[in-house]
C-alpha positions as a Python dict, from the first residue, in 0.01 Angstrom:
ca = {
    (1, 'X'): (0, 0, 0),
    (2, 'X'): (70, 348, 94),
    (3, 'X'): (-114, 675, -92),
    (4, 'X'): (-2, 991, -169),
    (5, 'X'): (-199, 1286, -69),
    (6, 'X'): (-234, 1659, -162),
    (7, 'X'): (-166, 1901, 166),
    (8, 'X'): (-527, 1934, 164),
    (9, 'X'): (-621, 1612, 203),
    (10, 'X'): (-380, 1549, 503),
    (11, 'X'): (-489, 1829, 643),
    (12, 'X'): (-816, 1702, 635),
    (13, 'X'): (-752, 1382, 778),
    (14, 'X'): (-528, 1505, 1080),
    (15, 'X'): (-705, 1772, 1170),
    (16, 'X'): (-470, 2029, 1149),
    (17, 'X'): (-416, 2338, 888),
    (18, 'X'): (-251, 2346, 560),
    (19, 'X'): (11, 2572, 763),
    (20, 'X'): (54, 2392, 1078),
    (21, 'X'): (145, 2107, 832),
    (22, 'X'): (383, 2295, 605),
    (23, 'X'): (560, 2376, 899),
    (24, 'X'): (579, 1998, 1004),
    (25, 'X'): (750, 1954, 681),
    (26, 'X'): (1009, 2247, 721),
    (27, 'X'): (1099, 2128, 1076),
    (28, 'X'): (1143, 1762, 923),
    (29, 'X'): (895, 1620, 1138),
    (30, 'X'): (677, 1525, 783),
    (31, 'X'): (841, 1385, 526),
    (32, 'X'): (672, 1492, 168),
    (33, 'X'): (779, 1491, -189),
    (34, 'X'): (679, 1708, -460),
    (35, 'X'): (395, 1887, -295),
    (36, 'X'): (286, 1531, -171),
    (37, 'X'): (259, 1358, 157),
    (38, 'X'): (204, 925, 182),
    (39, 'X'): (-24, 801, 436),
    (40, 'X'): (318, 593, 553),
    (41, 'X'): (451, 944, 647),
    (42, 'X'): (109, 1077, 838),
    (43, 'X'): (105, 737, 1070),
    (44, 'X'): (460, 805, 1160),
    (45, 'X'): (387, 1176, 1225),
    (46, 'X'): (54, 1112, 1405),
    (47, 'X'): (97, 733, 1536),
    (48, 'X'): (-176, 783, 1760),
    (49, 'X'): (-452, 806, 1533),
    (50, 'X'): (-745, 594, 1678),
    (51, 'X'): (-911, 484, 1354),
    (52, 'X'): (-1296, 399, 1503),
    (53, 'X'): (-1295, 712, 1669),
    (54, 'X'): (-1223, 883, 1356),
    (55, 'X'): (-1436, 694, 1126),
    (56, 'X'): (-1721, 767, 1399),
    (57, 'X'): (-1610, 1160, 1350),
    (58, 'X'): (-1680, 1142, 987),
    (59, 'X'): (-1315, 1153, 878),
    (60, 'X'): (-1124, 1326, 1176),
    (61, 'X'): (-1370, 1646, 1077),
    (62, 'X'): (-1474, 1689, 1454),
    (63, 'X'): (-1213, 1928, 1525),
    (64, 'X'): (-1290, 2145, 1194),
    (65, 'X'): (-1642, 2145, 1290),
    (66, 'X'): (-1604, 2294, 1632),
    (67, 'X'): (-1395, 2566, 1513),
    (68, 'X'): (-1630, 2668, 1221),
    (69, 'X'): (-1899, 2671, 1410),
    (70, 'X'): (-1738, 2901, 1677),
    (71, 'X'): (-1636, 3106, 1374),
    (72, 'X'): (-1890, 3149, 1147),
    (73, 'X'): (-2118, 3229, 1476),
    (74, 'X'): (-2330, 3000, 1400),
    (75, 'X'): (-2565, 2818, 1672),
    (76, 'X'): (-2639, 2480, 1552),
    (77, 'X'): (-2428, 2345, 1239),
    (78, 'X'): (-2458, 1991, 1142),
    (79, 'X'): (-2271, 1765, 903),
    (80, 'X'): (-2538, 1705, 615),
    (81, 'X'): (-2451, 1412, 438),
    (82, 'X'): (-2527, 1366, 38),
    (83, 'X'): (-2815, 1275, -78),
    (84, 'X'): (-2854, 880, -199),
    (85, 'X'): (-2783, 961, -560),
    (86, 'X'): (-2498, 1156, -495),
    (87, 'X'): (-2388, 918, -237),
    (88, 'X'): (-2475, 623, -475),
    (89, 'X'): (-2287, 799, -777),
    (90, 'X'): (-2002, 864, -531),
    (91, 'X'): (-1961, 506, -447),
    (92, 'X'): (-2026, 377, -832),
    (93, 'X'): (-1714, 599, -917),
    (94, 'X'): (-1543, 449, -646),
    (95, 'X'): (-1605, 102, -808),
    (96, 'X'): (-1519, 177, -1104),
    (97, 'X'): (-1164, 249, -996),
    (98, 'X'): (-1169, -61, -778),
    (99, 'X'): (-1313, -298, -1080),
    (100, 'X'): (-977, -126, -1262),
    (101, 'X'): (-735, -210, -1013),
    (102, 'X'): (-843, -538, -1007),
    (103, 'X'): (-824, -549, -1373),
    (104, 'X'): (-455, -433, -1330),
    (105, 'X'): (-345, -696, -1075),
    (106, 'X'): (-518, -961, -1300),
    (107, 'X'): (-280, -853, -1599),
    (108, 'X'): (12, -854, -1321),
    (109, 'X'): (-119, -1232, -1215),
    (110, 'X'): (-143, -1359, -1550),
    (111, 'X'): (227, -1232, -1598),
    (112, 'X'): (376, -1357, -1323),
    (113, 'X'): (222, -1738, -1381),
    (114, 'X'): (343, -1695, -1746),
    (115, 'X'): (698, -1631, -1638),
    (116, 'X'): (652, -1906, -1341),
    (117, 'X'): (540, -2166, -1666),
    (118, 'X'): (825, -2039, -1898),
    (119, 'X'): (1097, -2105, -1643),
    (120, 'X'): (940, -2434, -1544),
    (121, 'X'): (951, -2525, -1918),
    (122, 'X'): (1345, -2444, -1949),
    (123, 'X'): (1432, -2617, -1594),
    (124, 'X'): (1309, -2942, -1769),
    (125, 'X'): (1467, -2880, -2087),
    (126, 'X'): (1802, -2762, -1973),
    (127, 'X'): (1850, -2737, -1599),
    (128, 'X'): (2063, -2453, -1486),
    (129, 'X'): (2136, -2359, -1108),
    (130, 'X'): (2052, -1991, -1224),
    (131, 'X'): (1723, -2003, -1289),
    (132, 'X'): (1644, -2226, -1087),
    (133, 'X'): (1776, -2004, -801),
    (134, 'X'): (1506, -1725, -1009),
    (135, 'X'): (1253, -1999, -946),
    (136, 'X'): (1298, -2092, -591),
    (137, 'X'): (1323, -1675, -563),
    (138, 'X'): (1028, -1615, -746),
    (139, 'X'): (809, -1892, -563),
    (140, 'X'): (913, -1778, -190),
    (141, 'X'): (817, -1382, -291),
    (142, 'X'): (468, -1512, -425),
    (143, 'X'): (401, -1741, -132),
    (144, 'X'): (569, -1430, 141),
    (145, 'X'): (274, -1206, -56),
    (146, 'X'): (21, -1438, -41),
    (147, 'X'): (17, -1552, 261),
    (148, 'X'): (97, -1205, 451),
    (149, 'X'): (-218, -992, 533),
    (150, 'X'): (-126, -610, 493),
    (151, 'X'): (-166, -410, 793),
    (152, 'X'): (-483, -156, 799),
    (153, 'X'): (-350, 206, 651),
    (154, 'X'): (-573, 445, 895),
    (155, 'X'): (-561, 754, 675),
    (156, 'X'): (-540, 525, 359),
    (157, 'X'): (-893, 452, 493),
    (158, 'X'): (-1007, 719, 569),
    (159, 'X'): (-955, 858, 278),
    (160, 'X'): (-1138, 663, 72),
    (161, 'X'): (-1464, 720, 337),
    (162, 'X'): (-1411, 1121, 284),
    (163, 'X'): (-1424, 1079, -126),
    (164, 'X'): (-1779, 872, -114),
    (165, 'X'): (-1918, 1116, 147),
    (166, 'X'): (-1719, 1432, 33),
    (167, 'X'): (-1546, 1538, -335),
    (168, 'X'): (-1242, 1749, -386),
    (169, 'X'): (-1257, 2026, -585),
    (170, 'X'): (-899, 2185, -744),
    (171, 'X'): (-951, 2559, -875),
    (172, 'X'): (-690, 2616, -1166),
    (173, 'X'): (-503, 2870, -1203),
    (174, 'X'): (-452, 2926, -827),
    (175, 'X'): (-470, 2533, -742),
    (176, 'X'): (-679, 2627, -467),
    (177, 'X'): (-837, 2324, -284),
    (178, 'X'): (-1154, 2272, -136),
    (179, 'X'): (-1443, 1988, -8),
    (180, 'X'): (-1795, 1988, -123),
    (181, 'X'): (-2000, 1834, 122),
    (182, 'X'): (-2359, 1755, 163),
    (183, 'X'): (-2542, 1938, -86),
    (184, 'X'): (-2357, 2192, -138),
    (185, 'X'): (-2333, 2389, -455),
    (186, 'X'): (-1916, 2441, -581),
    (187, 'X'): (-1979, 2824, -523),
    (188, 'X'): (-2125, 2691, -142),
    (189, 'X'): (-1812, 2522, -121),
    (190, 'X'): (-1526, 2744, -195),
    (191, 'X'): (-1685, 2986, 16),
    (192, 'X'): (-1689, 2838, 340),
    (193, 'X'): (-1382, 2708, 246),
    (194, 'X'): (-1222, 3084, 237),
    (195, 'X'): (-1172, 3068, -181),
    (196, 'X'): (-1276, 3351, -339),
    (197, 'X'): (-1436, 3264, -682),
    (198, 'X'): (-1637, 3525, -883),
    (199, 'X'): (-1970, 3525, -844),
    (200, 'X'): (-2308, 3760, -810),
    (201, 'X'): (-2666, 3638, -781),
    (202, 'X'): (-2555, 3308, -640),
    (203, 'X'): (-2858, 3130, -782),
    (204, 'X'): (-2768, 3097, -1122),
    (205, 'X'): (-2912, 3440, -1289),
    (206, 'X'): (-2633, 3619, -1368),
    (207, 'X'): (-2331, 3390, -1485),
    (208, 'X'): (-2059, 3528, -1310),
    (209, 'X'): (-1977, 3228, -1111),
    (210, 'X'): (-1886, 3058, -1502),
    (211, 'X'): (-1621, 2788, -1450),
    (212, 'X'): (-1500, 2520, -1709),
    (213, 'X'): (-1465, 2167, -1576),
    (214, 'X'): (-1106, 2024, -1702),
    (215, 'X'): (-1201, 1713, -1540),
    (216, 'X'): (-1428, 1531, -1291),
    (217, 'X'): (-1798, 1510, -1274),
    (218, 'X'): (-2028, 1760, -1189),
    (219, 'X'): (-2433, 1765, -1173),
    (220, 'X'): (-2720, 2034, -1124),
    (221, 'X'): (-2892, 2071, -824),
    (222, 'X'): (-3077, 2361, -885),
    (223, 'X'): (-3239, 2554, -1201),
    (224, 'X'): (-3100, 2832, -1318),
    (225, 'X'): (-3198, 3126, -1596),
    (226, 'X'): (-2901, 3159, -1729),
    (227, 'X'): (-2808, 3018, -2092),
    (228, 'X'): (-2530, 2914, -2194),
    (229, 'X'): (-2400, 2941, -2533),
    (230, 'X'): (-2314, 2634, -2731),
    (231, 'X'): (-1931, 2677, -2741),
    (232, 'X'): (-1959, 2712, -2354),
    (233, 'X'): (-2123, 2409, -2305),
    (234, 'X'): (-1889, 2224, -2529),
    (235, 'X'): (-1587, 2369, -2376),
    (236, 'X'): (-1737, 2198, -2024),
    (237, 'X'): (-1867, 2532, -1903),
    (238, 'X'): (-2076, 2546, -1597),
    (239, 'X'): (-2244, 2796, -1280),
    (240, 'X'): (-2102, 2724, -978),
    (241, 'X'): (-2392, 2854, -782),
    (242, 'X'): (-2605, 2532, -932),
    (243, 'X'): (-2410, 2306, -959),
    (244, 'X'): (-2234, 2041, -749),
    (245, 'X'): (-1953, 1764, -759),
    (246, 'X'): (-1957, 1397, -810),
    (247, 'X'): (-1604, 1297, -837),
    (248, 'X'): (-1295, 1510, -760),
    (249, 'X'): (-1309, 1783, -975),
    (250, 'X'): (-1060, 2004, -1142),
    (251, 'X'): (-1248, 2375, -1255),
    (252, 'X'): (-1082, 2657, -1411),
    (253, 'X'): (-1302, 2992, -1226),
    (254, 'X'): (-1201, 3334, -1184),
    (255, 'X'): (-1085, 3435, -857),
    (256, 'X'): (-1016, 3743, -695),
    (257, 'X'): (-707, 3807, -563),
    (258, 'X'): (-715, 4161, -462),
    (259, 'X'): (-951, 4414, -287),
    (260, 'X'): (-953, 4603, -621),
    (261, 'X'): (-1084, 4297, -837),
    (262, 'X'): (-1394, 4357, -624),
    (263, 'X'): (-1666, 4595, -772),
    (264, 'X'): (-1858, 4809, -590),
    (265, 'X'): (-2257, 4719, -566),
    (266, 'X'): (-2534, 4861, -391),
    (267, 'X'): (-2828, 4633, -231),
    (268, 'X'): (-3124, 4659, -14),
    (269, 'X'): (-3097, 4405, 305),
    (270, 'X'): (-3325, 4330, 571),
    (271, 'X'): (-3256, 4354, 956),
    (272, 'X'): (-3232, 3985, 1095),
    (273, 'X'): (-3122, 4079, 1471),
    (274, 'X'): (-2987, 4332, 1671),
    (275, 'X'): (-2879, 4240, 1972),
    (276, 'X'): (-2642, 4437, 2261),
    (277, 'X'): (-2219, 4283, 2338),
    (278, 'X'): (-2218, 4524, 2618),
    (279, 'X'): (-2361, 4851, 2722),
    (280, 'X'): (-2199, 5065, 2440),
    (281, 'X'): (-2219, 4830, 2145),
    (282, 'X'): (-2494, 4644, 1988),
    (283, 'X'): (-2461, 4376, 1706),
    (284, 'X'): (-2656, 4426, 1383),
    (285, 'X'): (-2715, 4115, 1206),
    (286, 'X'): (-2824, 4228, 804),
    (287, 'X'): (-2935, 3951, 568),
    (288, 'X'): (-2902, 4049, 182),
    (289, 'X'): (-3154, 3902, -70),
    (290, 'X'): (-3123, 3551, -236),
    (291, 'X'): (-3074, 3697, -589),
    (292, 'X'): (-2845, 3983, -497),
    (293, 'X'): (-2564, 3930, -240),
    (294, 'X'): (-2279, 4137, -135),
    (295, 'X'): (-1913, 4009, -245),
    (296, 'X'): (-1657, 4088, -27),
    (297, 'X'): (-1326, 4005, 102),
    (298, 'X'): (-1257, 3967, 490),
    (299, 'X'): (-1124, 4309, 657),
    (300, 'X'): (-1334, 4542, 409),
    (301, 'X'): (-1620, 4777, 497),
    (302, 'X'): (-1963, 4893, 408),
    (303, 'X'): (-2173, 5193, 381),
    (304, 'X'): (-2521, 5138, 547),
    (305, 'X'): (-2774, 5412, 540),
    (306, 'X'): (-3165, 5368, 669),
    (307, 'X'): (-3402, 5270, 358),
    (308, 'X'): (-3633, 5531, 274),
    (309, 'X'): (-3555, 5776, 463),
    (310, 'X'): (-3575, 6124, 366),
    (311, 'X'): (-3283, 6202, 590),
    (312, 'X'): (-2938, 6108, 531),
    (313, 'X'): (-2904, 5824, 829),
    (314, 'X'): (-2548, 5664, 685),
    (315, 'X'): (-2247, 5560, 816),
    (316, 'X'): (-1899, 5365, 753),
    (317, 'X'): (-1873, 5040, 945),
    (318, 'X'): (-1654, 4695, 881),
    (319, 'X'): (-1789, 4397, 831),
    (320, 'X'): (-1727, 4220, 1130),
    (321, 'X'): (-1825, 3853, 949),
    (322, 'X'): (-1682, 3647, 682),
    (323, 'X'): (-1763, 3640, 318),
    (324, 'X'): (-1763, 3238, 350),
    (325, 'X'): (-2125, 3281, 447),
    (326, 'X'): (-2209, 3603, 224),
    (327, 'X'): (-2599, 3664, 262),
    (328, 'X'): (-2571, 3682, 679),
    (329, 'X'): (-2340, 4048, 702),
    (330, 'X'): (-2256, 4136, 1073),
    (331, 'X'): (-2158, 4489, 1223),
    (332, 'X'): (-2042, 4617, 1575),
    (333, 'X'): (-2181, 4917, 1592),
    (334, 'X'): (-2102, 5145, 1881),
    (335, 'X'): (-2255, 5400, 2055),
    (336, 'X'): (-2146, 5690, 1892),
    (337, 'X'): (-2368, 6111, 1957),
    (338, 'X'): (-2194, 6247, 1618),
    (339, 'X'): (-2311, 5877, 1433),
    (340, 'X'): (-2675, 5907, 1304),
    (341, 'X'): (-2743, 5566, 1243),
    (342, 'X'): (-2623, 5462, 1586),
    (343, 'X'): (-2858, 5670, 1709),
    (344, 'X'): (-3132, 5567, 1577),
    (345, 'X'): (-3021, 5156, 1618),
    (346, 'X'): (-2967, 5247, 1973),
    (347, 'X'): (-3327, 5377, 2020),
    (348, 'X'): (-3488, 5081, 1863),
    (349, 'X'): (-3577, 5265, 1514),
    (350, 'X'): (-3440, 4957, 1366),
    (351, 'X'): (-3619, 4645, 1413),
    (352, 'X'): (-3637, 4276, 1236),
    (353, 'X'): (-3771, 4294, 916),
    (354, 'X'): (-3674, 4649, 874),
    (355, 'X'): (-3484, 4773, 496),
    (356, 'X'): (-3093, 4867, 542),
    (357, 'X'): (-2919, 5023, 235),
    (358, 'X'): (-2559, 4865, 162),
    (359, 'X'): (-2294, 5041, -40),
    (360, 'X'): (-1948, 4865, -83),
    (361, 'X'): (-1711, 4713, 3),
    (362, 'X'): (-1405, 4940, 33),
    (363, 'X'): (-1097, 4921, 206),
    (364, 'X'): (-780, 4714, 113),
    (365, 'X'): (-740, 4557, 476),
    (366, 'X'): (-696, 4195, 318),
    (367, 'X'): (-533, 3883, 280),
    (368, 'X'): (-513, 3881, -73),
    (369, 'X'): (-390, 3512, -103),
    (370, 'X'): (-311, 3189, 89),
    (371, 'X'): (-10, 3335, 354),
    (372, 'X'): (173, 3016, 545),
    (373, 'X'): (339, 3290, 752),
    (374, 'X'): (229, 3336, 1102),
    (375, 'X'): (-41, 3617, 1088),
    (376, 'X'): (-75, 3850, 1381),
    (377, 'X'): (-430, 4067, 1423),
    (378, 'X'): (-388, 4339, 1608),
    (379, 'X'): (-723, 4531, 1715),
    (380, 'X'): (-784, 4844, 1933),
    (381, 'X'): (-1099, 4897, 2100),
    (382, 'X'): (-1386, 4872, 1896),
    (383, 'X'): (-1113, 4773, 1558),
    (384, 'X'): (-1188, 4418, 1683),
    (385, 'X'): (-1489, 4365, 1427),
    (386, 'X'): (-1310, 4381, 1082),
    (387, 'X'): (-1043, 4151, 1254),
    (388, 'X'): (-1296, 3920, 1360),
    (389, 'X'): (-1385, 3891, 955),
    (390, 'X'): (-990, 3834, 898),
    (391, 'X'): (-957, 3556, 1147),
    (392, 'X'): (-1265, 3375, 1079),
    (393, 'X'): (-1201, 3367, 684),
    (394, 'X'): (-809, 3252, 800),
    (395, 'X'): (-978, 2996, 1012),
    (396, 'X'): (-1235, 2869, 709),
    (397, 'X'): (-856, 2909, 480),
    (398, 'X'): (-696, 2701, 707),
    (399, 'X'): (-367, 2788, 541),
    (400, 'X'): (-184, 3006, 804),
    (401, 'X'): (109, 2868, 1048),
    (402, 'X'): (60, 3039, 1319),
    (403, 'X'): (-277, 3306, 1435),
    (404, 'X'): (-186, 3542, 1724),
    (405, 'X'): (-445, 3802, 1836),
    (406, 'X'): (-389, 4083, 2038),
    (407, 'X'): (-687, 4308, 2133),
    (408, 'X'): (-639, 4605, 2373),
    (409, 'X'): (-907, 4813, 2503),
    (410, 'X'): (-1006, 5004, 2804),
    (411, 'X'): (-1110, 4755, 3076),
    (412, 'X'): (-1412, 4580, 3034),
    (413, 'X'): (-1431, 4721, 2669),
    (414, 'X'): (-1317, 4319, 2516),
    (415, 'X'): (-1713, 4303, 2431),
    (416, 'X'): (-1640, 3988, 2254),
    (417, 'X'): (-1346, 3866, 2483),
    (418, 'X'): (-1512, 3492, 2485),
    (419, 'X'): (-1493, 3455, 2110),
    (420, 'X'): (-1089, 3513, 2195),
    (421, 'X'): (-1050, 3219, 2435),
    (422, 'X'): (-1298, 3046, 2233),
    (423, 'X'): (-1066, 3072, 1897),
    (424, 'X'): (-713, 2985, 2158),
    (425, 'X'): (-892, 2708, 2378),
    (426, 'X'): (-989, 2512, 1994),
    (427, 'X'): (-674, 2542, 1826),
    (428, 'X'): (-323, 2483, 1920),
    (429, 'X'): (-189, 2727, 1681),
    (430, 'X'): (-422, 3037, 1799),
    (431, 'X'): (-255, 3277, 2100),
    (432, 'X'): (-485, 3543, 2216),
    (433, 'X'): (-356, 3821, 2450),
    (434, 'X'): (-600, 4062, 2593),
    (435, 'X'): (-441, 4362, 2723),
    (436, 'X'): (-603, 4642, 2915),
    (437, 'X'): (-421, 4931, 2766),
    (438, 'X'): (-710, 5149, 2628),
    (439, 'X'): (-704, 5214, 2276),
    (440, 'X'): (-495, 5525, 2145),
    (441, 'X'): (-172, 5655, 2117),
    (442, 'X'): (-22, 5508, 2455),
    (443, 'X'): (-130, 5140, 2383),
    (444, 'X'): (57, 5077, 2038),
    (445, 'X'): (373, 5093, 2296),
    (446, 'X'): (183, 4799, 2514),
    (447, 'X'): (124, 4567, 2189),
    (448, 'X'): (458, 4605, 2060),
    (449, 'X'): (602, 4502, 2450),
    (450, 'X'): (322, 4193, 2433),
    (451, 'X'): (407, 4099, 2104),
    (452, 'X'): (807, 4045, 2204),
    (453, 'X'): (739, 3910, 2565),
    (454, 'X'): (526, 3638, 2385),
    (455, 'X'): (795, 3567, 2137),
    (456, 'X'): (579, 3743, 1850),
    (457, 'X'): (824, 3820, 1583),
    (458, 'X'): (641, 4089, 1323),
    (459, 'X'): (903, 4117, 1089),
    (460, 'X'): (842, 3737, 1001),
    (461, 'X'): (473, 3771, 992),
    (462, 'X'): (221, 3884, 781),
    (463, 'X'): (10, 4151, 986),
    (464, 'X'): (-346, 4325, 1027),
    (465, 'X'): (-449, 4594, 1237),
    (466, 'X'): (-733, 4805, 1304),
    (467, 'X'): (-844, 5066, 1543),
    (468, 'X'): (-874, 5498, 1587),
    (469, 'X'): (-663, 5646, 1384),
    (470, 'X'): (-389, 5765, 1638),
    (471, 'X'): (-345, 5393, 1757),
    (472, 'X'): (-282, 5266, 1425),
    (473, 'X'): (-7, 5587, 1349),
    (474, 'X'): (149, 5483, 1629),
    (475, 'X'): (155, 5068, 1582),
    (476, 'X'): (280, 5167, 1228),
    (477, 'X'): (578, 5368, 1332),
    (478, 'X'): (659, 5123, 1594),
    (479, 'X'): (629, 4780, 1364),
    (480, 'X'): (773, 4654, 1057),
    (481, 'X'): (670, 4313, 892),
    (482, 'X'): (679, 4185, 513),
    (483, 'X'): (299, 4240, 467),
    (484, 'X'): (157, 4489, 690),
    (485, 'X'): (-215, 4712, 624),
    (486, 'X'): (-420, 4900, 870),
    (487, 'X'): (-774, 4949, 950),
    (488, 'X'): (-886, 5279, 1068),
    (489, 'X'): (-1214, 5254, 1279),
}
């Protein structure tokens, strides 16, 4: 029997983004209804769905995986499944809903037989050609549906694999959708999965990761400080941060939605790495504390200054990494004579283990909510790190039709040029043009020609770009589109 999915959930099972799929459905290649898509639709639209490969992928997630990992820069990530009480609560819920379903087709049995006695009873009281015709009908269909074995529903399937090893999680009022897998808290969750909930500590001190559970079941993993007051607790209140899903899940959480429902906060981090991406630009790697992490959207910017220090050693950089893993904050810092803190990175005053001061975020170069349109990145030179933030949290959103990156710098100044062909060689719906133009003035006229020779239409897209000051003057005189914000760097 076929099932009827969210967008999520196909997009899940196929492998492909929430956007790529949308635009399926536009095109008329998907056939959905109300928001919905069957599993009847996806095996027409993807008939060549091997189902053992995918069950040995842990529900078609393969694809996902390789893409995360690529861009959350991570070295080794591995699927983590639940632990055996979740898993074993997972699969009790499941049979639950299976003991029900037989309970319903043992109502539908007993009424069927009833009207196969009744019209038995009146054939041999009053025979009638009528219902005896019903009779004959009614005997055929029962014998047609007995005897027929249904064929396998792949994504029916796999479906029901994904909600024993995996629960869905719906925030209200944004009906933003998300897994939680492993043992992963719901705050763990949205995050990776490019939501933006509020939260602070994330380890249940403060309470501003508070959501109300409309329905589902949820259960603590971890302890946490906070108390909450009666009427919360009756009203189904609960912390994120500590807590984790059983069944699909339905919460009702603050979100932000805007670079200005961020607040500004000021933390002490600690110097994980530093490592060079070419001659002129080395990659700090700050980790923030457990109890006090920085919340921020993709495309933003922080202040860092050296801890302690009776000089002023500060500077403005972007945060080149995405808030869907929030404690590990990367910058691309560049050699710079008239930037202090360079200096002093680039002479090896800054070592693992060392304090870094962190004032922010600021800047309203954001997505502020789920955009199906095609997005186009555009960085200049060195503009390429808060871009790098924006596609990896559009990557982890998954919501996008289309990604297009275009990243023009002197040559041999694409220090991360790999990640580029990395993000286009994983995803069908990911163009990367590297262009050699240098990064001022004269370039913005290069982007715009690479933009139409690739068929790169602006004015239907939404669009991010960042880089010195005169490139992004120029792009902005040069380009229109619906939703369009620039980064200076």
């Amino acid at each position: 029997m076929t099932r009827w999915l969210t967008l999520s959930r196909a997009a899940q099972l196929t492998g492909m983004s929430r956007g790529a799929l949308q635009k399926k459905i536009r095109d008329g290649e998907l056939a959905s209804f109300d928001g919905l898509v069957s599993t009847e639709a996806l095996g027409r639209a993807f008939p060549d769905v091997e189902l053992e490969q995918q069950l040995e992928e842990t529900g078609a997630f393969e694809r996902i995986e390789r893409i995360k990992l690529e861009a959350f820069g991570r070295r080794v990530r591995e699927r983590v499944l639940p632990s055996q009480e979740m898993l074993a609560q997972r699969l009790f819920a499941q049979g639950q809903e299976l003991a029900e379903l037989r309970r319903h087709l043992a109502r539908y049995h007993q009424l069927v037989t009833g009207v196969q006695e009744r019209l038995a009873t009146l054939l041999l009281q009053a025979p009638h050609p009528a219902l005896s015709q019903v009779a004959t009908q009614l005997d055929a269909g029962l014998a047609e549906v007995l005897g027929s074995q249904t064929p396998v529903d792949p994504y029916a399937l796999m479906d029901d694999m994904l909600r024993a090893i995996s629960a869905r999680v719906t925030l209200r009022p944004s009906n933003r959708e998300f897994l939680v897998e492993g043992n992963d808290t719901l705050l763990e969750a949205a995050l990776k999965a490019g939501a933006t909930p509020s939260y602070g500590c994330g380890n249940g001190n403060c309470g501003l990761c508070k959501a109300r559970v409309v329905s589902g079941e949820v259960r603590r993993l971890r302890p946490s400080d906070y108390p909450l007051s009666e009427a919360e607790r009756q009203q189904g209140c609960v912390l994120m941060c500590v807590h984790t899903a059983v069944t699909d899940v339905v919460l009702e959480a603050l979100e932000a939605r805007s670079a200005a429902d961020i607040p500004e906060q000021s933390l002490v981090a600690t110097v994980k790495a530093v490592r060079p991406l070419d001659a002129d630009t080395l990659l700090l790697h700050l980790q923030t504390p457990r109890s006090n992490r920085l919340r921020f959207l993709a495309g933003q910017g922080a202040t860092l200054g050296v801890a302690g220090s009776s000089t002023d050693f500060s500077a403005d950089y972007a945060i080149a990494s995405c808030p869907c893993d929030e404690r590990n904050l990367h910058f691309h810092v560049r050699r710079d004579a008239d930037d202090s803190f360079a200096e002093r990175l680039f002479l090896g005053a800054l070592k693992p283990g060392d304090a870094v001061n962190v004032r922010g975020p600021w800047g309203d170069c954001v997505i502020e909510e789920d955009d199906e349109r095609p997005l186009v990145f555009i960085a200049a030179g060195h503009g390429f790190a808060p871009v790098a933030g924006l596609i990896e949290h559009a990557l982890a959103a998954g919501t996008s039709e289309s990604i297009t990156l275009v990243w023009t710098a002197p040559p041999g100044g694409h220090y991360l040029a790999n990640q580029g062909r990395a993000w286009a060689a994983a995803l069908d719906d990911f163009r990367y043009l590297q262009l050699d133009a240098g990064a001022d003035e004269a370039a913005a006229d290069a982007v715009v020609a690479a933009l139409a020779e690739a068929g790169v239409a602006p004015e239907r897209s939404t669009l991010r770009a960042a880089g010195p000051a005169a490139f992004t003057a120029a792009l902005a005189q040069r380009l229109t589109a619906p939703d369009i914000r620039y980064f200076e760097v």
